[in-house]
C-alpha positions in Angstrom: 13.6 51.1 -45.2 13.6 47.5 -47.0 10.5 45.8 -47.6 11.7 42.6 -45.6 13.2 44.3 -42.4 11.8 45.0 -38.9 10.8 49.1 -38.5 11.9 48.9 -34.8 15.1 50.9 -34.2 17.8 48.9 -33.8 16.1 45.6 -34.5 18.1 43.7 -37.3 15.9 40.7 -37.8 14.7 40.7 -41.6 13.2 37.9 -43.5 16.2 36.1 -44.5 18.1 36.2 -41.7 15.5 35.3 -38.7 12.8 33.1 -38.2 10.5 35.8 -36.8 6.7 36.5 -38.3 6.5 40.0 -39.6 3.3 41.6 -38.9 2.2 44.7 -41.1 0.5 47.9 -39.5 -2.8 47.6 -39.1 -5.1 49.4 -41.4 -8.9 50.0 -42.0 -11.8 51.6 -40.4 -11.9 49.5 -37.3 -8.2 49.4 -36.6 -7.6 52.9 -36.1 -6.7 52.9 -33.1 -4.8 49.7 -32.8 -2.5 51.3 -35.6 -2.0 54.4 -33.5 -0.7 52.5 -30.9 1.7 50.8 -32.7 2.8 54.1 -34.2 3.1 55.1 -30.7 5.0 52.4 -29.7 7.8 52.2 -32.7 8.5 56.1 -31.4 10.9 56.8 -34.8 10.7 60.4 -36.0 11.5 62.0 -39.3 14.7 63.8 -40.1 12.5 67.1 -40.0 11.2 65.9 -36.4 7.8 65.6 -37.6 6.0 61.9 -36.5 6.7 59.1 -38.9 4.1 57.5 -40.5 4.2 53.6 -41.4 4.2 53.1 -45.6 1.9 49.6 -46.8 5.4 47.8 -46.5 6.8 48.7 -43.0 6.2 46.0 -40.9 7.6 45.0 -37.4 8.6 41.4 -36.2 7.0 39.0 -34.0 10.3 39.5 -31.4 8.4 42.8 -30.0 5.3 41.2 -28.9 4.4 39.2 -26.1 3.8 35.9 -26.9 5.2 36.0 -30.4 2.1 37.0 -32.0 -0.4 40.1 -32.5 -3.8 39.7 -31.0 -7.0 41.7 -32.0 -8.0 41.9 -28.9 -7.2 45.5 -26.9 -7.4 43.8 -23.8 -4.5 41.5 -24.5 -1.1 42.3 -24.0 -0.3 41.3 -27.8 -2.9 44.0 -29.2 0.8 46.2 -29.3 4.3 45.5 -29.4 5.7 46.0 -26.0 9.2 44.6 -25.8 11.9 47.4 -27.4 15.7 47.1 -27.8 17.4 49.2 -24.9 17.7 52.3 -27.2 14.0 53.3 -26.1 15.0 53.5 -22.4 11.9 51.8 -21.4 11.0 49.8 -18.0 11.6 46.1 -18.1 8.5 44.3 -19.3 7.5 41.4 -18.2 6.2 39.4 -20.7 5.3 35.6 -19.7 3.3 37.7 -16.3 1.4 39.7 -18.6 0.1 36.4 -20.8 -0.4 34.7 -17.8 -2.4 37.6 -16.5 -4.7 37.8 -19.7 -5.2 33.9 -19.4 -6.6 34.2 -16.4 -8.6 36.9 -17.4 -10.1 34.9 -20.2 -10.6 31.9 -18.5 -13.2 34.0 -15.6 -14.9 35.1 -18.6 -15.5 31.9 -19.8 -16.7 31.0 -16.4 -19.0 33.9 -16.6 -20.2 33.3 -19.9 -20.8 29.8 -19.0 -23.2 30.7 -15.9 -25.0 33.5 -17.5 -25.6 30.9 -20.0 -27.1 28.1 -17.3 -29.5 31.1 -16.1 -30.9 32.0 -19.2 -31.7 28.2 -19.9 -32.9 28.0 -15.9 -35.2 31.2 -16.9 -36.4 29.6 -19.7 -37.2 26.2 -18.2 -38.8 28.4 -15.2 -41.0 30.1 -18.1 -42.2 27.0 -19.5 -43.1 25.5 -16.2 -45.0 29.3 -15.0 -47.1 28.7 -18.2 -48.2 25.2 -17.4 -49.0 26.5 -13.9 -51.4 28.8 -15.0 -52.8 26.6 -17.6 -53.7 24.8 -14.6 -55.0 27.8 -12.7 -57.2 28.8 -15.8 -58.2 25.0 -16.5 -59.4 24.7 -12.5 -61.3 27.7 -12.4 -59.0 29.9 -10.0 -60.5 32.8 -8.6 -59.2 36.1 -10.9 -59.9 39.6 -10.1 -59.2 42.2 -12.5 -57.7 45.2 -10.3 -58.5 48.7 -11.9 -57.8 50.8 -8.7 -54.5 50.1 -7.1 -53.9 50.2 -3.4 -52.2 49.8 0.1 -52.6 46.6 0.8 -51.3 42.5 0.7 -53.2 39.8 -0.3 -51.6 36.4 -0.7 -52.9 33.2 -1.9 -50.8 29.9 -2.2 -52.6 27.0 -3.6 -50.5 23.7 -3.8 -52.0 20.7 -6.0 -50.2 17.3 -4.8 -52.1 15.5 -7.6 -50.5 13.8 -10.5 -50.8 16.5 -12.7 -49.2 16.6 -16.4 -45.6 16.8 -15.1 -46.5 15.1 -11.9 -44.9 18.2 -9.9 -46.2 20.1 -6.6 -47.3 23.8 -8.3 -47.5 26.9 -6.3 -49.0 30.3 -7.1 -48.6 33.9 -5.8 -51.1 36.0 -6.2 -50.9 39.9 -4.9 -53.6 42.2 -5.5 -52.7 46.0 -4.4 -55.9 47.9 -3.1 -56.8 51.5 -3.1 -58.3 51.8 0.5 -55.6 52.8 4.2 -56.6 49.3 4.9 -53.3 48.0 5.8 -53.8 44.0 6.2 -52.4 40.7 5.1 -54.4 38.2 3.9 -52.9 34.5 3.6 -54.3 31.4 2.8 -52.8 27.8 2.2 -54.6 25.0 0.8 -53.0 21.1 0.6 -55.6 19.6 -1.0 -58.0 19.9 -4.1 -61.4 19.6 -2.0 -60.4 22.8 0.1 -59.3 24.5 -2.9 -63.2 23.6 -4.4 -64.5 24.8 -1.2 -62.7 27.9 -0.6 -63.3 29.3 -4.9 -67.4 28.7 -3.9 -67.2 30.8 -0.5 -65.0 33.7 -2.2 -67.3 34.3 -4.7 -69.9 34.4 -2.7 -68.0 36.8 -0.6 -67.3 38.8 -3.6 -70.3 38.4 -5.9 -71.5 42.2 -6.4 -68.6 43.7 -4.4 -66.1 46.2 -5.2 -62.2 45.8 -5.3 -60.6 48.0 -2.2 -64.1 48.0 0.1 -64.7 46.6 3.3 -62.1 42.8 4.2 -64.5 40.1 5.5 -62.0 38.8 7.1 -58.2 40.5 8.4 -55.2 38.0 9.8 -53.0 40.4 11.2 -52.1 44.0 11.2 -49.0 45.5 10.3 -46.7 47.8 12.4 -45.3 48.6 16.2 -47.8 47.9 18.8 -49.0 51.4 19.6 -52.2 53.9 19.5 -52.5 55.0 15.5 -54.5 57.8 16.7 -51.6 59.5 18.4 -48.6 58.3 16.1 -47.5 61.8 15.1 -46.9 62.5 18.5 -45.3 59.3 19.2 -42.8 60.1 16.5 -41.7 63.2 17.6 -41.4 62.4 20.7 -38.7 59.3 19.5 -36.4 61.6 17.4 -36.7 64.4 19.6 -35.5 61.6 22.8 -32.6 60.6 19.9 -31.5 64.5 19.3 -27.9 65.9 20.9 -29.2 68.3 23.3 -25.6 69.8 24.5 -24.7 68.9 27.8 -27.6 67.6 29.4 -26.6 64.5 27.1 -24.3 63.8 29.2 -25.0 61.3 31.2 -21.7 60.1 32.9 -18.2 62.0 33.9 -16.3 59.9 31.3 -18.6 61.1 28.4 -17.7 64.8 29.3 -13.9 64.1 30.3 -14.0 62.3 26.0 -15.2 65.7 25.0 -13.8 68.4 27.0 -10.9 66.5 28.6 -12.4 67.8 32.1 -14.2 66.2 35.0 -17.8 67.0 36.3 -16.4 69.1 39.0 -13.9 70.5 37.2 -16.2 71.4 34.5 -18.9 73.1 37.4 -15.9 74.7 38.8 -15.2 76.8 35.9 -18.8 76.9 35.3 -19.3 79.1 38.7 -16.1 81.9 37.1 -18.5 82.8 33.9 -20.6 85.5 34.8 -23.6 85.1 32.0 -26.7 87.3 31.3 -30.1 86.0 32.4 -31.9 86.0 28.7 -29.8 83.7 26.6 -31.1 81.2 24.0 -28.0 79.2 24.8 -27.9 77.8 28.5 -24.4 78.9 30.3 -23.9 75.1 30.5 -23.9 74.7 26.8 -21.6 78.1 25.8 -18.8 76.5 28.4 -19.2 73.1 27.2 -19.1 74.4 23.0 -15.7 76.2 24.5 -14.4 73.2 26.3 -15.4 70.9 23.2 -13.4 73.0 20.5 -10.6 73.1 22.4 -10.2 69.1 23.2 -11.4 67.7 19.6 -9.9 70.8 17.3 -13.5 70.3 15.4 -14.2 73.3 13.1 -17.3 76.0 14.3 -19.3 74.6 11.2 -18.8 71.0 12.4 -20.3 71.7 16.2 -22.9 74.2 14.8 -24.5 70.8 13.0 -24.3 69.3 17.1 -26.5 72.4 18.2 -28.3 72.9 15.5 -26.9 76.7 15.8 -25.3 78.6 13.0 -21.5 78.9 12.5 -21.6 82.4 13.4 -23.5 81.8 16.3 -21.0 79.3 17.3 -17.8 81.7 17.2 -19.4 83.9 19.1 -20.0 82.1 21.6 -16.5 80.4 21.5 -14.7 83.9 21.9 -16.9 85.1 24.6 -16.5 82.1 27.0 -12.9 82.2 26.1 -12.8 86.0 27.3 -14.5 85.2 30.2 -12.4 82.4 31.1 -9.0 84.3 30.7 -10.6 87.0 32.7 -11.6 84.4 35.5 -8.1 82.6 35.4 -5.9 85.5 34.4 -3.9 85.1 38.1 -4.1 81.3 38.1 -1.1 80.6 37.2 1.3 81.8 39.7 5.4 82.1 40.5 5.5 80.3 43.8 8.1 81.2 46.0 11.0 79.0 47.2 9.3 77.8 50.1 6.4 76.4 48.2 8.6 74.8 45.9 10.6 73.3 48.5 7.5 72.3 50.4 5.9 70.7 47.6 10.0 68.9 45.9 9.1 65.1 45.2 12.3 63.1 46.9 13.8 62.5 42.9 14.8 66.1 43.1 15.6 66.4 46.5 18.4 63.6 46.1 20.1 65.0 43.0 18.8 69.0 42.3 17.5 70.3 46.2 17.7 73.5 44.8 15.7 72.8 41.9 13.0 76.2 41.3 11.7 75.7 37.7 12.1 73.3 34.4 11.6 75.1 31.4 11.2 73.8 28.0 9.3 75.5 24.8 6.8 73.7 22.8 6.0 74.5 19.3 2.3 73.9 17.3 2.1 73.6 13.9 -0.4 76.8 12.1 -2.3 77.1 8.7 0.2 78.7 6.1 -0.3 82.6 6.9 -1.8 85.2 4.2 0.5 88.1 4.5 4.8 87.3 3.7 6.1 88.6 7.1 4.1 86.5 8.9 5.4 83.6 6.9 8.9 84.7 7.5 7.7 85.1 11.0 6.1 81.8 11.7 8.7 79.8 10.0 10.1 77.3 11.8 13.3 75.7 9.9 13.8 73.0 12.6 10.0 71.3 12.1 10.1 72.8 8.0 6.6 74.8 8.4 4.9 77.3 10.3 4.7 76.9 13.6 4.0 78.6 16.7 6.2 78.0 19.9 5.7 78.9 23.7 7.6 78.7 26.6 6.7 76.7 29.5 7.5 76.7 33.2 6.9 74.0 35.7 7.7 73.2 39.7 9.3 70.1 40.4 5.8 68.6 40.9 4.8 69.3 37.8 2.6 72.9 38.3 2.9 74.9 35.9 3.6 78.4 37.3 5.1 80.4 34.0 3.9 80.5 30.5 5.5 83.4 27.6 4.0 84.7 25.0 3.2 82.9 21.8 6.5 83.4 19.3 7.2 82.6 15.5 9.0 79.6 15.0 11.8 81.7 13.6 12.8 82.3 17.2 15.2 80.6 19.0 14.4 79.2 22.8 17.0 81.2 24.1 15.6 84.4 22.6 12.4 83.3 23.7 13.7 83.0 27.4 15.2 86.2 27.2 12.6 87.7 25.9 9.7 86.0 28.4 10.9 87.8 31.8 11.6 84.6 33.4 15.0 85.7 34.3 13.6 88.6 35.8 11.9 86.6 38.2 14.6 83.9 39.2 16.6 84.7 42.6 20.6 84.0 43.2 20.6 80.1 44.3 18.4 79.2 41.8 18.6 76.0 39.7 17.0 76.0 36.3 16.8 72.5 34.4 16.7 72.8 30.9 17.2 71.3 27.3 20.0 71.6 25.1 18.5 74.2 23.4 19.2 76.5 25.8 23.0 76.6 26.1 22.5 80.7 25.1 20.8 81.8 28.3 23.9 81.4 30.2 25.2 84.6 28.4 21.9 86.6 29.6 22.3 85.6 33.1 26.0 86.9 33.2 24.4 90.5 31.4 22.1 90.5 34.6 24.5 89.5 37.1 22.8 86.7 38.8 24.0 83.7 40.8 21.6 81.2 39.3 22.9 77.9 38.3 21.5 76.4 35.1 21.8 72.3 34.7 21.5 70.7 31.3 22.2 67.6 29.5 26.0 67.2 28.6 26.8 67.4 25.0 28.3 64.5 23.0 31.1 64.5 20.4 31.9 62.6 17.7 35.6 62.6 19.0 35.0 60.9 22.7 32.2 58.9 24.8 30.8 60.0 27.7 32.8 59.7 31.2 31.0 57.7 33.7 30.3 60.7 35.7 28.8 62.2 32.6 26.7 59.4 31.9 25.3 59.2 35.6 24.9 63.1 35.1 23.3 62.7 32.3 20.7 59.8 33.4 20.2 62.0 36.8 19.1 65.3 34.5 16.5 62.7 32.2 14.8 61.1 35.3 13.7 65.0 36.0 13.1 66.9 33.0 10.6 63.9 32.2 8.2 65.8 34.4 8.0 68.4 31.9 7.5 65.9 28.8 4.6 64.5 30.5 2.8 68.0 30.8 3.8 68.5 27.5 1.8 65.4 26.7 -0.9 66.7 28.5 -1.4 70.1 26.6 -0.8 68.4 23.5 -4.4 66.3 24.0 -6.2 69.7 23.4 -6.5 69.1 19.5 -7.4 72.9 18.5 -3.2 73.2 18.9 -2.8 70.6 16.0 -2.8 73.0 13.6 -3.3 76.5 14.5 -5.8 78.1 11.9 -5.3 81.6 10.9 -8.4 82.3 12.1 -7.5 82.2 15.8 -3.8 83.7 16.0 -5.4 86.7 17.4 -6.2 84.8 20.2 -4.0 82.5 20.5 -2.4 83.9 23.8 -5.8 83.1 25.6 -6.3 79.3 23.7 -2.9 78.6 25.0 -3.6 80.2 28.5 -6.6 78.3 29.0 -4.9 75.5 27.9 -2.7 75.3 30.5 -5.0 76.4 33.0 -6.9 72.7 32.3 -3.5 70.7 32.9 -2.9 72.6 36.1 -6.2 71.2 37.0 -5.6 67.6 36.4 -4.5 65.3 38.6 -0.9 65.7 39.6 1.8 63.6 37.2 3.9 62.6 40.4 2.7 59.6 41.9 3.5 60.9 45.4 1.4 62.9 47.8 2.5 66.6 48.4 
């Protein structure tokens, strides 16, 4: 490499035939580091692939720093060269932001330097003006006190001097002497003139002459603290954090407080409260167990979290979560029922009655993301390529007003809603005549209907292609099928509030049959979605 020529690849500026500074590597002691980084930034490698290392006379040109110049500083953006040919494949630089940057960045440090300055000469001006003060104090015969046992306790004297006095200023002092006695007090005294400050130094020293610092207060201004009887202050503190304590649900003090928690109503919540049969001696009221249950199921919050809530343990907790939830099952287990066509009928808002008369159920599955399982079948199992992660899915049934009357197992995402159907028994339980409104996901049930030979007439939305639009009388079908199968979305909505079905931990699929179950047992006993009375 020649003596007069830039070390950056590809740079051709040299000495003679640019106008550029050349700037040698940095070198000494405390420029270590700065010469790294340009070695760092040049990136050239022997032939044997080992790291070059600069000689006294490689140099590199001012072209490859910002601002044409190196700077000593590492927080400028000229402490290393920065702008490369395009051989180094780097991201564009820019160059004029960065100075602009470090000018600003300067120029607040100035500021800074600048006010810490005007304080220190503020401090000492302050200083020299504390010392004439007590000058003053010492020349006029102030009271001092020389405090060997330190205490509880305020005492504050302000003397202000209006008299012409050396700098012809007003001069304040603050005294504070800390005693050893429980006497909690405040002490304050203001004098405006010289004669009550001659008058008050006779009478406090004859208050104090022979007496001990901490003893006995002649005189007390005020007391500090609340208003109450010290001699029963324990007891008034525990009665005030145990009246601020979460005490399960006799906080509660209105229905909307429980219906935030639970996502249930006072009656609803002491109807299920009369289906738990519950054991006399219990440290944990029936009332608490069924509202814990109710809890984890509408906010998803983790046993540890609600054990903090009762002050129980975690264990505790999920005990008490699987019981009630086995109770409830138990107690609800023929709650949800397959009505027959007359109830359905009986019971048919007038939007299906116009367009689907024969309507008996709407089916649709819904799926609920799960922790990734342990073992690799049930990964392969709970796998769900449509929402990419594990999932569980389950298959719901509702009347045309929106009860819902059929529920199937839980099923891996793997599974298809046909196969799920299939699977389920619902067909078993559909009669010739029927009409069954479902999704496009379904289009494979048809074939399981033929196997069983049953006159039942399934309705879904029409498909589109890419090669025609819609008819009219497709469109209109269409629109007719989506003002119906929105009953279902909304109690899809519904179950969806219950935030333990969020994510699925892996702790609860062996139970996940009853969470669901329960689940929907809640939604059937919410308020109907159909605005109508039937």
């Amino acid at each position: 490499m020649s003596k007069a020529a830039c070390c950056v690849v590809n740079c051709k500026n040299t000495r003679k035939n640019s106008s550029y500074v050349f700037f040698k590597f940095p070198c000494g002691p405390s420029k270590i580091r700065q010469r790294e980084k340009w070695i760092l930034a040049v990136k050239r490698k022997n032939k044997d692939g080992t790291t070059w290392l600069p000689k006294a006379w490689d140099c590199i040109c001012s072209e490859h720093f910002v601002g044409k110049k190196k700077s000593p500083d590492p927080l400028s953006p000229s402490y290393a060269p920065t702008i490369f040919p395009t051989t180094y494949k780097r991201k564009s630089f820019d160059a004029k932001a960065a100075l602009e940057r470090h000018e600003r960045f300067v120029a607040r440090q100035q500021n800074v330097n600048y006010v810490q300055a005007s304080v220190a000469n503020n401090c000492n001006d302050f200083n020299h003006q504390t010392k004439e003060i007590l000058k003053f104090e010492s020349e006029s015969q102030v009271i001092e006190h020389q405090v060997t046992h330190k205490d509880q306790g305020c005492q504050v004297f302000i003397f202000t001097e209006n008299s012409d006095y050396k700098m012809n200023k007003s001069y304040e002092s603050f005294t504070c002497n800390l005693f050893k006695n429980n006497d909690a007090a405040v002490q304050t005294d203001i004098y405006n003139s010289e004669i009550d400050l001659v008058k008050y130094k006779k009478e406090k020293q004859s208050l104090l002459k022979n007496k001990k610092v901490g003893t006995d207060k002649v005189f007390v201004d005020a007391k500090i603290g609340p208003n109450i009887n010290f001699e029963n202050s324990s007891e008034y503190l525990l009665n005030k954090k145990q009246s601020r304590k979460f005490e399960g649900y006799s906080s509660i003090k209105e229905s909307q407080q429980l219906f935030s928690l639970t996502s249930v109503s006072m009656e609803i919540f002491d109807y299920l409260l009369k289906r738990i049969n519950d054991s006399p001696k219990q440290n944990v009221s029936k009332e608490d167990k069924l509202f814990i249950c109710l809890m984890i199921l509408k906010t998803g919050i983790s046993f540890s979290g609600i054990s903090v809530l009762f002050d129980l343990h975690r264990t505790t907790i999920s005990k008490i979560f699987h019981s009630t939830l086995q109770k409830l099952v138990c107690a609800t287990k023929n709650d949800i029922v397959w009505p027959t066509k007359d109830v359905v009928k009986g019971t048919m808002p007038k939007c299906f009655k116009l367009y689907f008369p024969d309507t008996r159920v709407i089916i649709d599955c819904i799926e609920f993301r799960t922790e990734i399982p342990k073992s690799i079948s049930n990964k392969a199992f709970f796998y769900s390529h449509h929402k990419k992660g594990f999932t569980i899915k389950l298959l719901v049934g509702i009347t045309p007003s929106g009860y819902i009357c059929f529920i199937s197992k839980a099923a891996g995402g793997q599974k298809s809603d046909a196969e799920i159907t299939t699977e389920s028994g619902l067909l078993d339980l559909l009669e010739d005549g029927d009409v069954v409104l479902v999704d496009k996901g379904f289009s494979e049930i048809k074939t399981s209907i033929t196997e069983k030979e049953k006159k039942i007439t399934v309705i879904m939305p029409p498909f589109s292609t890419s090669e025609s639009e819609f008819s009219n009388e497709k469109t209109e079908q269409t629109h007719n099928v989506a003002s119906v199968r929105i009953h279902i979305q909304k109690i899809m909505q519904r179950l969806r509030i219950f935030k333990i079905l969020d994510k699925i931990p892996v702790s609860l699929f062996t139970c996940v049959d009853d969470i669901l179950h329960l689940c929907c047992i809640l939604v059937n006993l919410q308020l109907p979605i159909t605005n109508e009375e039937s």
